[in-house]
Structure formats: structure tokens, C-alpha cells
PDB file of N, CA, C and O in Angstrom:
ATOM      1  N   UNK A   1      -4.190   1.293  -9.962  1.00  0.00           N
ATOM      2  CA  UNK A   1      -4.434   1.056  -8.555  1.00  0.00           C
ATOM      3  C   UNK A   1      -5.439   2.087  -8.037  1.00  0.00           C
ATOM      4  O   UNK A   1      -5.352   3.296  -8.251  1.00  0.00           O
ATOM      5  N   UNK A   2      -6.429   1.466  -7.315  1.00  0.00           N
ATOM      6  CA  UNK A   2      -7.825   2.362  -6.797  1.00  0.00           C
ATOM      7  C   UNK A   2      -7.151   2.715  -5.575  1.00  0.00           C
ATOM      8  O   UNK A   2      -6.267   2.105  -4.973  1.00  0.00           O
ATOM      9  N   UNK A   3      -7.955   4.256  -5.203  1.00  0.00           N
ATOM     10  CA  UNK A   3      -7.818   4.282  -3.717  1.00  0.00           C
ATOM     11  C   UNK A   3      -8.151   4.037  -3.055  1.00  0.00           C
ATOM     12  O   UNK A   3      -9.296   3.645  -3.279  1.00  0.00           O
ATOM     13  N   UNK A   4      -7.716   3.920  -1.503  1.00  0.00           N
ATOM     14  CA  UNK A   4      -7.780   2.633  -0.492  1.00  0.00           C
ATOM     15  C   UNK A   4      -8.923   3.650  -0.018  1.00  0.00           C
ATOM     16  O   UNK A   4      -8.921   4.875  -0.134  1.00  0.00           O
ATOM     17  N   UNK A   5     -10.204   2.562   0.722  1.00  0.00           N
ATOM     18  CA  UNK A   5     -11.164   3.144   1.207  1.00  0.00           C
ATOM     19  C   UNK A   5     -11.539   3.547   2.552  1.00  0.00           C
ATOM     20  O   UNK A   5     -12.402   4.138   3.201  1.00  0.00           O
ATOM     21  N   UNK A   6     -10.392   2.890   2.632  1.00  0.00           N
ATOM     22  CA  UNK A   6     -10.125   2.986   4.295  1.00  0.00           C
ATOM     23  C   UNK A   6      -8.424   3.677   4.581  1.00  0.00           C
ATOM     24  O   UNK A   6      -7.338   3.460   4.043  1.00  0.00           O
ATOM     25  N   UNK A   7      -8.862   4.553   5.660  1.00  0.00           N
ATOM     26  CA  UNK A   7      -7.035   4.823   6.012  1.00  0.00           C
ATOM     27  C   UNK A   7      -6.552   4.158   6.886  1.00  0.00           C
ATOM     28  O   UNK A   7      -7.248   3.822   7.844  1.00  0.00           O
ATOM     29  N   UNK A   8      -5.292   3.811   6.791  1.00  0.00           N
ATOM     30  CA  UNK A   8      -4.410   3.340   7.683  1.00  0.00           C
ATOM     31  C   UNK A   8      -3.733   3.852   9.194  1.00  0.00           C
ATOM     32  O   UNK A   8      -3.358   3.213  10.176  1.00  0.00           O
ATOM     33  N   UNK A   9      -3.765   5.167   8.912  1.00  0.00           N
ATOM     34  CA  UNK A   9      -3.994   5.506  10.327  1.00  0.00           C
ATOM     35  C   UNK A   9      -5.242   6.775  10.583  1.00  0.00           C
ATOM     36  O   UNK A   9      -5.710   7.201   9.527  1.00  0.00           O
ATOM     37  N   UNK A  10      -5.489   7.049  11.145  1.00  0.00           N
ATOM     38  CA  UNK A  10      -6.171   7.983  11.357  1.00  0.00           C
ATOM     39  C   UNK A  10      -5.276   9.712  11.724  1.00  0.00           C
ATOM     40  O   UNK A  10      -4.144   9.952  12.145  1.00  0.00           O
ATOM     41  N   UNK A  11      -6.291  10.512  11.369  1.00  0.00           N
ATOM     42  CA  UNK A  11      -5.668  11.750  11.269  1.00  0.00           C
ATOM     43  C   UNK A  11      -5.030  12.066  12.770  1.00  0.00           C
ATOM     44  O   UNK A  11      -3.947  12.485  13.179  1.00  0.00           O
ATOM     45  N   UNK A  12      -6.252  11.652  13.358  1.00  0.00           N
ATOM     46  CA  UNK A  12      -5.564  11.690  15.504  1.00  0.00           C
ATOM     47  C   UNK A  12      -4.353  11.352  15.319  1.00  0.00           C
ATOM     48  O   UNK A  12      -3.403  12.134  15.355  1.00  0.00           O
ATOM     49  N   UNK A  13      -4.271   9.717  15.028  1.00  0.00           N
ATOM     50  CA  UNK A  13      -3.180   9.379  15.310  1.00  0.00           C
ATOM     51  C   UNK A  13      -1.819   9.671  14.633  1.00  0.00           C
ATOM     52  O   UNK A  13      -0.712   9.327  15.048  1.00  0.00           O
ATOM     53  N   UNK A  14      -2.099  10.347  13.549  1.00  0.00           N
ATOM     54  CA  UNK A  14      -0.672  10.922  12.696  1.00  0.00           C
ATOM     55  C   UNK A  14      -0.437  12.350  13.711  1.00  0.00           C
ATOM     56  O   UNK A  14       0.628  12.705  14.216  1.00  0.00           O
ATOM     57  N   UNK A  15      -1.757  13.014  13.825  1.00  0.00           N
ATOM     58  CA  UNK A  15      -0.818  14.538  14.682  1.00  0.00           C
ATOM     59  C   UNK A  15      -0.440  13.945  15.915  1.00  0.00           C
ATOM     60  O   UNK A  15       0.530  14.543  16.382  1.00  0.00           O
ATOM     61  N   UNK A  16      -0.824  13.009  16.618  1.00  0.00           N
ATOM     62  CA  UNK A  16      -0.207  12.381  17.719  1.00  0.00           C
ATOM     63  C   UNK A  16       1.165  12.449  17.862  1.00  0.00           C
ATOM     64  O   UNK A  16       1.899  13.133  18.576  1.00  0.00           O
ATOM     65  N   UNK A  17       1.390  11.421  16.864  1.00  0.00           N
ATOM     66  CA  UNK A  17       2.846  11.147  16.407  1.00  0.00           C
ATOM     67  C   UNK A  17       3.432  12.188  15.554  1.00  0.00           C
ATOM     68  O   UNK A  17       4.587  12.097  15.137  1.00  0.00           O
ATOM     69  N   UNK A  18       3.036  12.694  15.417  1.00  0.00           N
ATOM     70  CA  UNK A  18       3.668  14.092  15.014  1.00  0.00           C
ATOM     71  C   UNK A  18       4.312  15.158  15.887  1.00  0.00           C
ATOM     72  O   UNK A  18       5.435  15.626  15.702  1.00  0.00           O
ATOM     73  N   UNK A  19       3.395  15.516  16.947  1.00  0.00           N
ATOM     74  CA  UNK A  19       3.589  15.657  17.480  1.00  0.00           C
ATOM     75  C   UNK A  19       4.774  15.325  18.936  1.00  0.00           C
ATOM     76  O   UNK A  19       5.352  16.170  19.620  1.00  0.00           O
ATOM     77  N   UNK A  20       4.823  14.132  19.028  1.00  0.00           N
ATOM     78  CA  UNK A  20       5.575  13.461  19.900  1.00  0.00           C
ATOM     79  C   UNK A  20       6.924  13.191  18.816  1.00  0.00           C
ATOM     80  O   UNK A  20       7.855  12.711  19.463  1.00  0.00           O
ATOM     81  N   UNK A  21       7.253  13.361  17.426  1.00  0.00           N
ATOM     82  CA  UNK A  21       8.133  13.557  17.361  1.00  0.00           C
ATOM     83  C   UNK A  21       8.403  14.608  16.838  1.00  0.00           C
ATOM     84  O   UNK A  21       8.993  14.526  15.761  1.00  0.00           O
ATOM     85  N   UNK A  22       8.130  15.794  17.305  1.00  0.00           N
ATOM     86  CA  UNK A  22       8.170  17.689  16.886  1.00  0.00           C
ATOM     87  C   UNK A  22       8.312  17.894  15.676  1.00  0.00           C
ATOM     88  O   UNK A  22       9.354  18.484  15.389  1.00  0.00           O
ATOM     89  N   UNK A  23       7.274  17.475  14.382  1.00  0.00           N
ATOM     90  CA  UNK A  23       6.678  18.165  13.471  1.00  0.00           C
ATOM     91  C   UNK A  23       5.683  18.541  13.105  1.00  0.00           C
ATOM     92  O   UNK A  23       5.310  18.765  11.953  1.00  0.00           O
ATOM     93  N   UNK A  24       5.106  18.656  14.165  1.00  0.00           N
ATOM     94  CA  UNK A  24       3.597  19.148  14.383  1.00  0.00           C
ATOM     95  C   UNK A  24       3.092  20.019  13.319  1.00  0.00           C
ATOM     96  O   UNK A  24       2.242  19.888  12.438  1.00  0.00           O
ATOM     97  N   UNK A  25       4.496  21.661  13.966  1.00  0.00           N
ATOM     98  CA  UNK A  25       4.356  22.683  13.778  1.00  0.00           C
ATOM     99  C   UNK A  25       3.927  22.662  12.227  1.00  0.00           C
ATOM    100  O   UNK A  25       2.852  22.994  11.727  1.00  0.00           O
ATOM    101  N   UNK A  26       5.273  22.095  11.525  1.00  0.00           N
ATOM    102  CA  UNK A  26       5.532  21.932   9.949  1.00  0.00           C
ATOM    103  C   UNK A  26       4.135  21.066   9.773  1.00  0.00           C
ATOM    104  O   UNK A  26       3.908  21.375   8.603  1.00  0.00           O
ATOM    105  N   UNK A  27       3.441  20.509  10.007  1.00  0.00           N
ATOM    106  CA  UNK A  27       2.139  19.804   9.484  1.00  0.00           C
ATOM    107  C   UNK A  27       1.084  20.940   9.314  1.00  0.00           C
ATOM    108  O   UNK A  27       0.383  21.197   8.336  1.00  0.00           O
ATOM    109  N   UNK A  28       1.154  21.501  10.437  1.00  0.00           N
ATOM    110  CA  UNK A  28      -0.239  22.769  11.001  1.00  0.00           C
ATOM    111  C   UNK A  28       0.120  23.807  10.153  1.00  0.00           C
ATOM    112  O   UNK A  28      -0.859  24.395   9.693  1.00  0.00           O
ATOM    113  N   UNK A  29       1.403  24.305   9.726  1.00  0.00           N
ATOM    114  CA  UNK A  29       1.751  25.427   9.060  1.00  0.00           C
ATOM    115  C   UNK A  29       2.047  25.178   7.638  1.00  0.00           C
ATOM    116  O   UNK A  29       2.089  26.067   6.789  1.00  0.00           O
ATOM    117  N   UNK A  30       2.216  24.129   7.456  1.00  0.00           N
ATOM    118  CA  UNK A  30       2.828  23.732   5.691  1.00  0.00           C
ATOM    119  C   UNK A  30       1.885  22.652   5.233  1.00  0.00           C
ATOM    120  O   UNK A  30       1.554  22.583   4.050  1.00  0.00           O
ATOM    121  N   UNK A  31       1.386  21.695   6.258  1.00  0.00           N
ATOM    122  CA  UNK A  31       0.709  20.718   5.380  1.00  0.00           C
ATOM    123  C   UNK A  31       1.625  19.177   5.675  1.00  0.00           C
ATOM    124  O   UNK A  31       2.638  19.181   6.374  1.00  0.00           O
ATOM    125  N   UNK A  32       1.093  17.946   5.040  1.00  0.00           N
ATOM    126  CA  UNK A  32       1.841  16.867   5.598  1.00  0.00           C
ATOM    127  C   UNK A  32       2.679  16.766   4.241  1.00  0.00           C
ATOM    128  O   UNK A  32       3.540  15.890   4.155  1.00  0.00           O
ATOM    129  N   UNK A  33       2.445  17.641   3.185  1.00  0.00           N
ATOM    130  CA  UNK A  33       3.773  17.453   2.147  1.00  0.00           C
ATOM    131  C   UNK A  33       4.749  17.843   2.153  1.00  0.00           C
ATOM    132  O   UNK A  33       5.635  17.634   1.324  1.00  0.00           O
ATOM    133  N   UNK A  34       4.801  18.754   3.471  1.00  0.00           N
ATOM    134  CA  UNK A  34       5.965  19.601   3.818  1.00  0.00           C
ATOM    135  C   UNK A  34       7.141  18.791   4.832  1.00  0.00           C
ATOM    136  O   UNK A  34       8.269  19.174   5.141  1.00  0.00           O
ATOM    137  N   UNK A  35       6.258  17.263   5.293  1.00  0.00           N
ATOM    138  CA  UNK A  35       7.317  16.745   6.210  1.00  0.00           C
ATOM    139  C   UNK A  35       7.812  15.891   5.267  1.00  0.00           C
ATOM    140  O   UNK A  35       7.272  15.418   4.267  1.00  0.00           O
ATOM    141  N   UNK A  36       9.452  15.685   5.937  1.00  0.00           N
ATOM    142  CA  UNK A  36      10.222  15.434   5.606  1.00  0.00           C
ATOM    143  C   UNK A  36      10.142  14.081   4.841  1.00  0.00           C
ATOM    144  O   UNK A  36       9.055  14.072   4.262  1.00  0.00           O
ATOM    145  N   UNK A  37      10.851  12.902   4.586  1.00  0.00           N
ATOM    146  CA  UNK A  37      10.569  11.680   3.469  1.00  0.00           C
ATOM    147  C   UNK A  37      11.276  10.731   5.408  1.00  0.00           C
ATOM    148  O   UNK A  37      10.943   9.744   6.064  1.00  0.00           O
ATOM    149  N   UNK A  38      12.240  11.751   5.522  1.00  0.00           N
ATOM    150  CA  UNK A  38      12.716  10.601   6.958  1.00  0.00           C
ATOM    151  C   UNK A  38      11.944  10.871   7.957  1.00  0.00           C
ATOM    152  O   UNK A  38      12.134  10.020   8.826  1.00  0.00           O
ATOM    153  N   UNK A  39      10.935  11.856   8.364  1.00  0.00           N
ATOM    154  CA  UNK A  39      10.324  12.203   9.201  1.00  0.00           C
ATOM    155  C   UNK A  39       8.806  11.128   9.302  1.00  0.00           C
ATOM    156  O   UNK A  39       8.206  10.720  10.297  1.00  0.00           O
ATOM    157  N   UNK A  40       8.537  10.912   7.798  1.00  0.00           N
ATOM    158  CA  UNK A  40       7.459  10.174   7.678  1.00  0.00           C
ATOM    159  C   UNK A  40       7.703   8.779   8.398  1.00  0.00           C
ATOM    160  O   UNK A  40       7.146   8.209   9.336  1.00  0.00           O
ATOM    161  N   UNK A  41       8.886   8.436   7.474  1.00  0.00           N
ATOM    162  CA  UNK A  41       9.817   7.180   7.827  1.00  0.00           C
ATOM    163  C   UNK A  41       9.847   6.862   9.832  1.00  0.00           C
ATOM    164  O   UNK A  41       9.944   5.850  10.526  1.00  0.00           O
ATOM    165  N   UNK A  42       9.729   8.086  10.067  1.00  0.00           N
ATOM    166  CA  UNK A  42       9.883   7.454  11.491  1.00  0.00           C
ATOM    167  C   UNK A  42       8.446   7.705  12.167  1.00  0.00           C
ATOM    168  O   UNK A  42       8.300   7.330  13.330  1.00  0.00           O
ATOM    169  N   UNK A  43       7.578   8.205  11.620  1.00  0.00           N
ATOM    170  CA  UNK A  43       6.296   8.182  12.100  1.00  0.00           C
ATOM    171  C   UNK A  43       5.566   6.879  11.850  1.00  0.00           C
ATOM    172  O   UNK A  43       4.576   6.661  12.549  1.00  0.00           O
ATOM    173  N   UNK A  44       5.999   5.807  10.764  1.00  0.00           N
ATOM    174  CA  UNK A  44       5.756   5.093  10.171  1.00  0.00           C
ATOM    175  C   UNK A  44       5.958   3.905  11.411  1.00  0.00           C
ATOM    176  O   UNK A  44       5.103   3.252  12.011  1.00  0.00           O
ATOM    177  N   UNK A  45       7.500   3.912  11.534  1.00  0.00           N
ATOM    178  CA  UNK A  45       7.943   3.134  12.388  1.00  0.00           C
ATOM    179  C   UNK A  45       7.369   3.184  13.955  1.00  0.00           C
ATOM    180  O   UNK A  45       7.253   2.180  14.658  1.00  0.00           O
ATOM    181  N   UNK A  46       6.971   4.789  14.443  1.00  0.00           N
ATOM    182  CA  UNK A  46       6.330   4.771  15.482  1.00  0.00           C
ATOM    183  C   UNK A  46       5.266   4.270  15.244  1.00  0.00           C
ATOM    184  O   UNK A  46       5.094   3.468  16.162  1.00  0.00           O
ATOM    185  N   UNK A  47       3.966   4.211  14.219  1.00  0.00           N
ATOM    186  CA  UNK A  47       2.946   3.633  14.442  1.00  0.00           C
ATOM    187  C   UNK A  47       3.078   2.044  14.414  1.00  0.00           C
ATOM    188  O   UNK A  47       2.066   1.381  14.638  1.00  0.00           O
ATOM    189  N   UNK A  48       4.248   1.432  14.155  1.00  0.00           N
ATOM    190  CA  UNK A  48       4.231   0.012  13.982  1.00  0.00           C
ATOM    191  C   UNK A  48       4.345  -0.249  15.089  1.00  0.00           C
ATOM    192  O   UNK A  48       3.768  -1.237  15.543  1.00  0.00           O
ATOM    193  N   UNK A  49       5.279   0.712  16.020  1.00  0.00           N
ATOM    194  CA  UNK A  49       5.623   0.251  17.457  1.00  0.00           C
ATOM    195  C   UNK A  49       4.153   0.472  18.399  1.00  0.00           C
ATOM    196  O   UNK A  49       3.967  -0.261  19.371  1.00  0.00           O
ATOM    197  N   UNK A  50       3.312   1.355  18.088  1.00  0.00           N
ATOM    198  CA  UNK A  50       2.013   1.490  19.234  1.00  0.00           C
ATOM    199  C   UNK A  50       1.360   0.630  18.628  1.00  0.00           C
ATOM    200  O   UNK A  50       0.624   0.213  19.522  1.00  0.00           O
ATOM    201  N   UNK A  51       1.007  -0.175  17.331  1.00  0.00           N
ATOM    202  CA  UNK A  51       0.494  -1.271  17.163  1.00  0.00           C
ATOM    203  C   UNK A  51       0.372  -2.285  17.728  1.00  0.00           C
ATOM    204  O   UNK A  51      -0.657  -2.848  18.102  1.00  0.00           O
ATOM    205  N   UNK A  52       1.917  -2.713  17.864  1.00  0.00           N
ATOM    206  CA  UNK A  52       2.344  -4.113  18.005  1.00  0.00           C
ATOM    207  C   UNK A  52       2.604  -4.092  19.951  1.00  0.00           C
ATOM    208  O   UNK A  52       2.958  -5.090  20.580  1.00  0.00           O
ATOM    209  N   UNK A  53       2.307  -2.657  20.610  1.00  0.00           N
ATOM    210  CA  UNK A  53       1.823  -2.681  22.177  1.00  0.00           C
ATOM    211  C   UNK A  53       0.680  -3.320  21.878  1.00  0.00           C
ATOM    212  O   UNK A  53       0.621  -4.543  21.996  1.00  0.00           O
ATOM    213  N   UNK A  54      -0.320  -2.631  21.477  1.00  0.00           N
ATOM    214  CA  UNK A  54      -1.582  -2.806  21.357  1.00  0.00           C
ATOM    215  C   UNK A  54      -2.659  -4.306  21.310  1.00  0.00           C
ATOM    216  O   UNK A  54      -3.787  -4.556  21.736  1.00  0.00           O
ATOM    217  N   UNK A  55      -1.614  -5.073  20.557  1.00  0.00           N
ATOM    218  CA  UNK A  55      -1.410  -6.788  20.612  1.00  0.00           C
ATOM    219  C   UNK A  55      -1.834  -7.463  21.821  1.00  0.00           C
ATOM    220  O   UNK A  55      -1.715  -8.684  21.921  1.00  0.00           O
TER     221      UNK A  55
END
């Protein structure tokens, strides 16, 4: 499997949502391998939800 050439969200919009759900810090200080597997999980789910406003 090649890598995708395009991203799926943009970097804005991940510290966005990162932000708005307080792991900012842990992104800015550790990196995005440092967040959590459920933390992603719900950033995931937040971007489905500002998507599907966006409609």
C-alpha cells in the first residue's frame, strides 16, 4: 500500500481539535505519537461531526 498523497485532514484542523479536546499540550510537547489510541478515536469522531455540519 502507497502513501496517500493527499491528507485527510489538515494539520490546522487536527491542532484545532486537539485542542478543543485538551491534548494540545501532549501534541506540542511529545508529538502526535504520544496521543492516546482513544484520544485519536475521538478526534476522529470530532472531525466526522464538523464534516457532516459542513454538508
Amino acid at each position: 500500500m502507497g502513501r496517500r498523497s493527499r491528507r485527510i485532514m489538515s494539520e490546522q484542523l487536527k491542532e484545532e481539535i486537539a485542542r478543543e479536546l485538551g491534548v494540545y499540550d501532549t501534541v506540542k510537547n511529545e508529538g502526535w505519537g504520544s496521543v492516546t489510541s482513544r484520544h485519536c478515536g475521538n478526534m476522529v469522531r470530532k472531525a466526522i461531526e464538523i464534516a457532516n455540519r459542513s454538508k
